[in-house]
Each structure stands twice: as structure tokens, then as C-alpha cells.
N, C-alpha and C positions, 0 to 999 in steps of 0.2 A: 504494500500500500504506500503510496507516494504521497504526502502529505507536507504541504507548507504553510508556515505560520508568516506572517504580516502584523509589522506594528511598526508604530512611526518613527521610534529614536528608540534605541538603548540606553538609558540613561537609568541611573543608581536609582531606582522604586521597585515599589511591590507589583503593578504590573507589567514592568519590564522581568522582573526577577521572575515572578510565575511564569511569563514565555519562554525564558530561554529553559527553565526547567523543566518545563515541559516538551520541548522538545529534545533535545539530551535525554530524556527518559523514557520519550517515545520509540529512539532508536537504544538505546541500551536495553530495556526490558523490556520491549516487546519486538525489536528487530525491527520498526519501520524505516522507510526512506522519509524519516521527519528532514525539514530542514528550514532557515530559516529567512525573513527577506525583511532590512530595514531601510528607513530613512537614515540620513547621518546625524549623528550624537557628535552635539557640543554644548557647552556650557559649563556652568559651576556646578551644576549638579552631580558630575561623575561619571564615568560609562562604562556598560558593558559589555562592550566592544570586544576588547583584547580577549575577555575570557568564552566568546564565541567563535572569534577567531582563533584560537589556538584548538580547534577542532577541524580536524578537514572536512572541504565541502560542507559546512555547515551554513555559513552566513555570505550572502549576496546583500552589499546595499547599496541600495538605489539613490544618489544624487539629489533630483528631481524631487522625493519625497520627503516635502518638508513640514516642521509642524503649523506655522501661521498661513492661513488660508493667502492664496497666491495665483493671480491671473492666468499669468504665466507660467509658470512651474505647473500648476497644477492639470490642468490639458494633457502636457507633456509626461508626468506621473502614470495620469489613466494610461496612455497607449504604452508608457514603457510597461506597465505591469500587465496589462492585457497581451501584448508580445511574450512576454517572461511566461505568462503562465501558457500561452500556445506552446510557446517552444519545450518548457519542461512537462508539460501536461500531467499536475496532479491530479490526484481522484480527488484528493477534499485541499480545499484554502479556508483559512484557519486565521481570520482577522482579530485584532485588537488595535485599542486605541481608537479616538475619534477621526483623525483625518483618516489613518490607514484602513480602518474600517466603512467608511464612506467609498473612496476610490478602490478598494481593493475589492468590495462587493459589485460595484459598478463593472469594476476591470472582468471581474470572473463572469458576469453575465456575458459582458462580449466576447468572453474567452471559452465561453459554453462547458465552465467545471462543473462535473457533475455535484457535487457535494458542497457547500459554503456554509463554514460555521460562522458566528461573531461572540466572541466573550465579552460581556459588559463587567469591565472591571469597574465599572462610576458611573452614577450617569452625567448622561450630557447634559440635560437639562434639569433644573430643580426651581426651587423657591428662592435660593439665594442669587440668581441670576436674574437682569432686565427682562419688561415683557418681550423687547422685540428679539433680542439675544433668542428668548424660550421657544417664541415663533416658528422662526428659522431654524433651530436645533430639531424640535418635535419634528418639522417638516420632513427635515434633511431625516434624520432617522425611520420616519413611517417608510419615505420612499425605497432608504436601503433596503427595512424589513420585508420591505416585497419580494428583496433578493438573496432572503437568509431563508438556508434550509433547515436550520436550528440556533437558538441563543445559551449559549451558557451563562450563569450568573453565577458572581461570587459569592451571593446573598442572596435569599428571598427579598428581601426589601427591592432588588433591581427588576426580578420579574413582577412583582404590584407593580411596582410605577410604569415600566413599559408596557402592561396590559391595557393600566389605566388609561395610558396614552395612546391606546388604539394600537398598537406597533404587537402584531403577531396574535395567534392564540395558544392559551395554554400547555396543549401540547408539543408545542413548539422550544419549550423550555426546557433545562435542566440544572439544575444546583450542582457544581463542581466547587469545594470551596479551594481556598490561594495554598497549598500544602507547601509544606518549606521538610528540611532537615531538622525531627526534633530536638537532636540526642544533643546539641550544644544548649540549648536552651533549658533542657532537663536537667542540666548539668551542671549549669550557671552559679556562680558559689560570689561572692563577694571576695574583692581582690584587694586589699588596704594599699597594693604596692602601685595600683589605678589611681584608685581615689587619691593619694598622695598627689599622682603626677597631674591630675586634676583641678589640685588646691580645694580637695575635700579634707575634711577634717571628723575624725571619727565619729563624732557626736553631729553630725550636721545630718539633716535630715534631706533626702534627695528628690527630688521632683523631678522626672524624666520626659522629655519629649524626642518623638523622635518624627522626624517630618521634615519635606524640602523647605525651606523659608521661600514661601511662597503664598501666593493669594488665597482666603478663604482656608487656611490651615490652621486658623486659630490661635496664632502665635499673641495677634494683640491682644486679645480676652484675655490669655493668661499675663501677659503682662500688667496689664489694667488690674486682675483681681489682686496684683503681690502686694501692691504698699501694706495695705491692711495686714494681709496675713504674714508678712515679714512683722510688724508692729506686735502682732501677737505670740510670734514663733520667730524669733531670732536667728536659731537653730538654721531655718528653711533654705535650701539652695534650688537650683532651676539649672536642668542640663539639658542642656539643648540640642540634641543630635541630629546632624544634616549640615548644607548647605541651598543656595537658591539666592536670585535677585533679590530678594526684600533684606538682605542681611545687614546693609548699611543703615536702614531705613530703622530696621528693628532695635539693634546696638545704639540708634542715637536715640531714641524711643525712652529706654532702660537710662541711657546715660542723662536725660534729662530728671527724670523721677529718681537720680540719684542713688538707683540702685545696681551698675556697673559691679559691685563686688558678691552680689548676689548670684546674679547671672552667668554661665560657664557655655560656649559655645566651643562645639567640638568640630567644627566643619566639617566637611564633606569626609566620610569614613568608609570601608570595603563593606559587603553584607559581613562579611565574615568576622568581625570585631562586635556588631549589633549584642550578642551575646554577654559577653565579659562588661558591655558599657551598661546592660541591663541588671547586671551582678552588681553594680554599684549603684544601683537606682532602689530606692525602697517603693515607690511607685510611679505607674505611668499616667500621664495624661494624653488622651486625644480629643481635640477640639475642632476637627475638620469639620467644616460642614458642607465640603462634598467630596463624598468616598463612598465608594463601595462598600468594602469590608478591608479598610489596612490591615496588611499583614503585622504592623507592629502592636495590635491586640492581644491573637492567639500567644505572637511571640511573649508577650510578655508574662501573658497566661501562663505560658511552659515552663517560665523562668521562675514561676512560683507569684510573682509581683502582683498586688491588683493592678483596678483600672480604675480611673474616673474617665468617663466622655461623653459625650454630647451626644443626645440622641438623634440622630441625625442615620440615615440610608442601613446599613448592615450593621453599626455601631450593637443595639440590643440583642443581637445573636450570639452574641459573645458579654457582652457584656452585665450580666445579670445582677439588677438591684437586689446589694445584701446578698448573694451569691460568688460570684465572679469578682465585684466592684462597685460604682456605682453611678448613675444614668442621672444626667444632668440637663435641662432644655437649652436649646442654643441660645446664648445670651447673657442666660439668666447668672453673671457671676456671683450673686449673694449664694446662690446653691452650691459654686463652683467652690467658692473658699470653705462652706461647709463642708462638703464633703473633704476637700483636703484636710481639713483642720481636725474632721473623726478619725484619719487615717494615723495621722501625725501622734495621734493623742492615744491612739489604742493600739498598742503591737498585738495583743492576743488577735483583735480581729483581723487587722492585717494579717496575720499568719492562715485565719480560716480561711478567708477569701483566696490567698495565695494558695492553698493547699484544692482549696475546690476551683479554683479557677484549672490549676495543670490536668487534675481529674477531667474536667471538661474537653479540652482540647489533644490529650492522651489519645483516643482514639479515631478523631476528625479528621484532626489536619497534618498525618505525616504525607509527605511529597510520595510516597509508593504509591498511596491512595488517591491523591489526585491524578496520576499518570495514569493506573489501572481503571480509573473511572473513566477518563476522556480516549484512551481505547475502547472500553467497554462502548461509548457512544458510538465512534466510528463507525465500527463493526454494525451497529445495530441501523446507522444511518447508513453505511455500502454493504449490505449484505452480501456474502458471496465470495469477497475481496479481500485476500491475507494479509 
């Protein structure tokens, strides 16, 4: 079975890292001809380039496919990838991301693939976007859906809304959730000789985020709620894990509110560190309000850590009030500093949440499972076809 995935940039996040894991796993454990096809990666964010490219034949990327919508380029996109897919003729094309999913669904209709999946790792359109921005997004999306032989989500949250949205029927869905490698995250221990090189201090209490600095990732809300709860919990640090455009923006942010020495940004880090930086986190925050299901959830589930986040798209599948952590409304930071300030203030609980959170994600979300599941699709969408 010849099988290619499509997404726009490789760039250090949970839907770039779910794709190429999935295909790496599709050809390792189940013997397909997976392979992969991007746009170019640049930026502060990070890429994951190199570790695609040091697999043969794995990764084609295309020029022409860029992420900010583009007169030019984009024309040029559809016909390279509709060529690309004549010439390699897979059985299934395997889209993510919004541009690549757009042009790449397009591409395959004129390219007459039998099979086209699309992963909704976010949606595209929400409440926290303009009306005319939503317009155009729902539009753009219905019309793809005409050209989608199946949707996977990373969350039920993303199959409601694009039902809602008229885009596909039911049976056209499936829940595959973002699987990673447990065994670091189960494993995750507190490292003092970290926190040291950090400028943590043992008795300090850790606040973890982990996110591109980027729009709508909720970095300001969490800045906004600290004066107070720094006034009340002294102790309190905020670790910032990532990179992204808004970092300057966010740094003078902090530096005016005068809290510069509260603050620890760690920039832009490999996935493979995410682990040992969560070992020195007593817990996590996510305040995006719009994601699918970030992967830095379950991770931190694994790691034993709770959660506080914003309830927002796939956030509540994971994130179980008084279970897991606990579920906050977008906005609302009086709720936000309480719950930090229960967590701060209670280890016993923190420990229960921690201990039921890894229970939780223990048998979801290891990376076997998500590969063995999106063969299992294949199969069932090309019957017939090894």
C-alpha cells in the first residue's frame, strides 16, 4: 500500500510530530510504502526536517507550499502536487494542516487518488476568530469535505464542530488520538541538577507551559493572572517552554509588570528534552484557545503532573475536573489563579491527580496505538490492498 502524508511545514509541534510519527510507523510496523511530502520549514519555531530527512526516501518538499495564503505560489502548489501525486500514484493521500489540507484535497481530486484522508488536528475555524475570517474558513473547509473520503480527529470535540458545521456525516469520522512514546514521560523523575541550571531553586514552586509563543496560546492570560498570585505565593515560578514570534512582545509584557525574575523562558527545545523539562514542573498549564487536543496534556498526564486548562476544543478529554486537573472557562483568570493556588497549596492532591491522570493516558495514547489504529483505517477504507 503506497501511502503519502501532506502537511505544510515541519516545524517543532504536536501536529507536525504526530505526522512524521506516523509515518515512520507506518513503514516500520506495518511494512507500508508511507512517505512523506512538505512545505519548507523556517522560522523560530524549530524543524523537523533533519530528522525526516535522515531516513531514505522519506520526505519530498515542495517549494511552492507555503503557509500564508498566496496568489501566486498557491496555483503553482495545486499543479505541483497534483503532478506529484500522478506520477507517484498512491492509493491513499493522507492531508494535514490547513493550507496542505485545502490544496492537497483539491490536488488529489485532479489527481483521481482513490483514497483521501484529512486529520483535523485544530480546527480552523472557532469563536475566537472574526466573523469574516469564520466565513471563509467554514466555506473553504465544506468545499474540501466534498473531497474527503474520511476525517480523522484528534478529539471528539473536532468531529461536533465539523458536523455542526455541515462538513461531512458521521460516519465519515474517526477518533485516532496524537500517540507519542510513553516510556520517557512515565519515567520523568525531577532532576535538581535542571532546575539548578534553570535558576530554580528547590523550594520554588513550578508553573509549566509549554507552547509556541504564538497567537491565541494563552500566554497573556497567564501573565495577567501572576501579579496576584506571585503576591500571594512568592515561592511561584512560570516556565515557559517553546519558542515563536510573540517572544519579544511577551518578555516586555512581564518586564513591565516587573516580574522579569519570575519568568524562565526556555526557547525553542528538541521533543526529546519535553520530558526531563516536565520533571521539573510541579504542574502544567494550557490556555490555548484553539487546539485540538495538544499533545503537551497527555504528556504531562504521563509524567504524573496535573493540568489546569481552559476549556476550550479537546482540552476536557483529558483533562478531568478533580480527576486529571482542572477545567477553567477561557478568560475567566479569577478561576485560573484559583485553581493554581489549590494546587500550590495541596501536595496530597496534586499527587492524586498526578497518579490518576498517568492511569488515564497508560492505555490511550502510546504511539503503537495510534499507528495500529490508522492502518486499521486504511485497510478498512482500500479493502483488498496490503
Amino acid at each position: 500500500m503506497r501511502v503519502l502524508h501532506l502537511i505544510t511545514r515541519l516545524i517543532i509541534g504536536g501536529a507536525q510530530e504526530n505526522t512524521l510519527a506516523s509515518v515512520l510507523g507506518l513503514r516500520t510496523r506495518h511494512g507500508l510504502d508511507a512517505r512523506l511530502l512538505s512545505g519548507p520549514t523556517s522560522g523560530p519555531e524549530g524543524s523537523l526536517e533533519p530528522a525526516a530527512q535522515a531516513v531514505p526516501n522519506l520526505l519530498t518538499v515542495l517549494p511552492s507550499l507555503v503557509r500564508p495564503i498566496h496568489p501566486v505560489l498557491d496555483p503553482i502548489a495545486l499543479l505541483a502536487l497534483a503532478r506529484h501525486f500522478r506520477s507517484t500514484q498512491p492509493h491513499i493521500v493522507h492531508t494535514h494542516s490547513g493550507k496542505a489540507g485545502f490544496l492537497g484535497r483539491l490536488a488529489s481530486r485532479l489527481a483521481r487518488v482513490p483514497v483521501v484522508v484529512h486529520t483535523l488536528h485544530g480546527p480552523s475555524f472557532g469563536p475566537f476568530q472574526g466573523r469574516i475570517p469564520n466565513l471563509l474558513l467554514r466555506a473553504a473547509e465544506r468545499l474540501a469535505g466534498r473531497l474527503t473520503t474520511h476525517f480523522v480527529t484528534v478529539a471528539d470535540a473536532m468531529t461536533r464542530q465539523y458536523l455542526a458545521a455541515g462538513i461531512g456525516i458521521p460516519s465519515q469520522y474517526t477518533r485516532i488520538v496524537s500517540g507519542f512514546d510513553l516510556q520517557p514521560f512515565l519515567s520523568a523523575q525531577p532532576d535538581p541538577a535542571l532546575r539548578a541550571r534553570l535558576g530554580l531553586d528547590p523550594d520554588h514552586f513550578v508553573v509549566g507551559k509549554i507552547a509556541r509563543l504564538f497567537a491565541l496560546k494563552g500566554h497573556d492570560d497567564l501573565i495577567a493572572a501572576a501579579p496576584d498570585l506571585i503576591r500571594e505565593i512568592p515561592r511561584l515560578r512560570f516556565l515557559l517552554v517553546g519558542d515563536g514570534s510573540h517572544r519579544a512582545r511577551l518578555q516586555t509584557a512581564i518586564d513591565r509588570l516587573g516580574l522579569a525574575p519570575y519568568f524562565i523562558f526556555t526557547g525553542l527545545v528538541p521533543p526529546s528534552q519535553i520530558p526531563a523539562l516536565l520533571g521539573v514542573m510541579d504542574i502544567l498549564v494550557h490556555l490555548s484557545l484553539r487546539e485540538g487536543l495538544a499533545r503537551a496534556l497527555p504528556q504531562a498526564l504521563a509524567a504524573g503532573r496535573p493540568v489546569v486548562a481552559y476549556d476550550c476544543d479537546g482540552a476536557p478529554e483529558v483533562c478531568l475536573p478533580n480527576q486529571t486537573g482542572h477545567l477553567v472557562p477561557p478568560g475567566r483568570l479569577d478561576l485560573l489563579r484559583a485553581a493554581i493556588r489549590r494546587l500550590a497549596s495541596d501536595p496530597d492532591h496534586r499527587a492524586t491527580l498526578g497518579r490518576q491522570g498517568r492511569d488515564l493516558v497508560r492505555d490511550v495514547f502510546p504511539v503503537e496505538r495510534m499507528i495500529d489504529d490508522l492502518h486499521a483505517l486504511y485497510l478498512r477504507l482500500l479493502p483488498g490492498q496490503p
